[in-house]
C-alpha positions as CSV (number, residue, x, y, z in Angstrom):
1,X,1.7,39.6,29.0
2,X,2.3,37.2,31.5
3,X,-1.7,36.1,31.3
4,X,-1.2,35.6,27.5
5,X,2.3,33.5,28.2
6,X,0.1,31.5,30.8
7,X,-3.0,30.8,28.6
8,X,-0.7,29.9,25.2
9,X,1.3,27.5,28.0
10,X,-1.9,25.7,28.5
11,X,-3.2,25.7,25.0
12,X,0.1,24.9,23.5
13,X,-0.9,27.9,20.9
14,X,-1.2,31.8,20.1
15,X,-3.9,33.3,18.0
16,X,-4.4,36.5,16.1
17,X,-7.4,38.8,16.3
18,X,-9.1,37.0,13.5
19,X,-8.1,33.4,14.6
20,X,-5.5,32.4,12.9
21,X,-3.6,30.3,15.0
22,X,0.2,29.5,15.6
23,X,1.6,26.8,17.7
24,X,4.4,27.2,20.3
25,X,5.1,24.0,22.2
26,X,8.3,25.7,22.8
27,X,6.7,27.6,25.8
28,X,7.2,24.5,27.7
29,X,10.9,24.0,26.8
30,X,13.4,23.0,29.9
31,X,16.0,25.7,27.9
32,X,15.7,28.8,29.3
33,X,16.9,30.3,25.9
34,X,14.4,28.6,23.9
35,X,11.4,29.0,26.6
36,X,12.4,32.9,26.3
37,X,12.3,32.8,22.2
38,X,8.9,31.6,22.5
39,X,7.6,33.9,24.9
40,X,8.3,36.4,22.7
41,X,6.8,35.0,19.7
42,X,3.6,34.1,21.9
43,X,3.8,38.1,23.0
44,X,4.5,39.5,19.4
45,X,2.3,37.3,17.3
46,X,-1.1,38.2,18.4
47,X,0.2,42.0,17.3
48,X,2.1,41.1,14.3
49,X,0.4,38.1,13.0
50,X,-3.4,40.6,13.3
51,X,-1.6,43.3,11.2
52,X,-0.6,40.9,8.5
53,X,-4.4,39.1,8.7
54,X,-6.1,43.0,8.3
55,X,-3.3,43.6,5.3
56,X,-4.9,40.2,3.7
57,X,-7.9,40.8,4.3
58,X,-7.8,44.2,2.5
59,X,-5.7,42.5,-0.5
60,X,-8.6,39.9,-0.7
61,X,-11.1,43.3,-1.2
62,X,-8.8,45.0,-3.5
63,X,-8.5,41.9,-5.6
64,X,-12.6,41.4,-5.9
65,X,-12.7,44.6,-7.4
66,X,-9.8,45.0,-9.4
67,X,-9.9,41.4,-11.2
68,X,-12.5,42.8,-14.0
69,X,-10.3,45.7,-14.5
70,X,-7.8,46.4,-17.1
71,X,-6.4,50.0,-15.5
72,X,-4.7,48.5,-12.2
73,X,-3.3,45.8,-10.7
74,X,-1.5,44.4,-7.6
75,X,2.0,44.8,-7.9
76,X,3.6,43.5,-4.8
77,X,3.3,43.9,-1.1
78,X,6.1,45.4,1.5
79,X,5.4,45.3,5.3
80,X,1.9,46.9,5.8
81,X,2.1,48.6,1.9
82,X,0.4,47.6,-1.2
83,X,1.6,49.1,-4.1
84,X,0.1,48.5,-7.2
85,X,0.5,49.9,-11.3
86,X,-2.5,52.0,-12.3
87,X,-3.1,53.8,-15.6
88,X,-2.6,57.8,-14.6
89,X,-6.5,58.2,-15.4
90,X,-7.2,56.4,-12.6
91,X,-5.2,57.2,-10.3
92,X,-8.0,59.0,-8.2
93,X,-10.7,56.7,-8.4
94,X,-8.1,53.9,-7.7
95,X,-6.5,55.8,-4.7
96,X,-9.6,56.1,-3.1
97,X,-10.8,52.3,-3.7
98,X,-7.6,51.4,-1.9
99,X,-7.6,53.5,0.8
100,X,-11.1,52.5,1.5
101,X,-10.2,48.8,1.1
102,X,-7.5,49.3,3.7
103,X,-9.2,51.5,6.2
104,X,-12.2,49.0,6.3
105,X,-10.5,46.1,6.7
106,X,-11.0,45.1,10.3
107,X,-13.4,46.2,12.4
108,X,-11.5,47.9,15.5
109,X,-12.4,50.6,18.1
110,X,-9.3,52.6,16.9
111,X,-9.5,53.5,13.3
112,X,-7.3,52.6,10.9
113,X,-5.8,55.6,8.4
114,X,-4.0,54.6,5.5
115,X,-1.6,57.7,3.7
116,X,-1.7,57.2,-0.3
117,X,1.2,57.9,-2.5
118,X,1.3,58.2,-5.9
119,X,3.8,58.5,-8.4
120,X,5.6,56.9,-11.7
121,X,8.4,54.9,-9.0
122,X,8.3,53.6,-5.7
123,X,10.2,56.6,-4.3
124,X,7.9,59.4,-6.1
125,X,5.0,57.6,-4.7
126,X,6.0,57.7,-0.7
127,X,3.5,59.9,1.6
């Protein structure tokens, strides 16, 4: 941690795993209490900010192959969920697109396993 607070200090920025970067010139504050803020932002962003990046990059999949379709669509997004309306027949086939959207999404040494809920609310739907 200290190594990443030291390299953002010089740089004057953070990036995520995928390069999306995110200034913080308040590393170099005099104010203890604002210096402090941004060390945490320069710690927590790389983390944060890569998990939001591999959620977009599996809505940017999803969306290729659902725009020609007439039996689901994108609904809304909550933290690291998608959760979208789907016509009952294809709730399978579509369950298995978006799981495979989501798991594929990034390219890491750890795998990434996505639970799938379905159901006709929000609640009924939760793994």
């Amino acid at each position: 941690m200290d190594n990443m607070i030291a390299t953002a200090k010089q740089s004057g920025s953070v990036r995520t795993m995928f390069g999306r970067r995110r200034l913080v010139p308040e590393l170099n504050s005099r104010n203890h209490q604002i210096r402090s803020a941004a060390e945490r932002v320069t710690v927590n962003m790389p983390i944060q900010g890569s998990a939001a990046d591999i959620l977009k990059r599996a809505m940017i999949a999803l969306h290729t192959d659902l725009v020609d379709r007439d039996d689901a669509k994108m609904i809304l997004t909550v933290h690291d969920e998608l959760v979208l309306e789907v016509k009952e027949a294809s709730a399978d086939t579509l369950s298995e697109l978006v799981k495979d959207r989501m798991e594929h999404a990034a390219d890491l040494r750890v795998p990434l396993t996505v639970d799938i809920g379905v159901g006709r609310t929000w609640k009924d739907a939760k793994p």
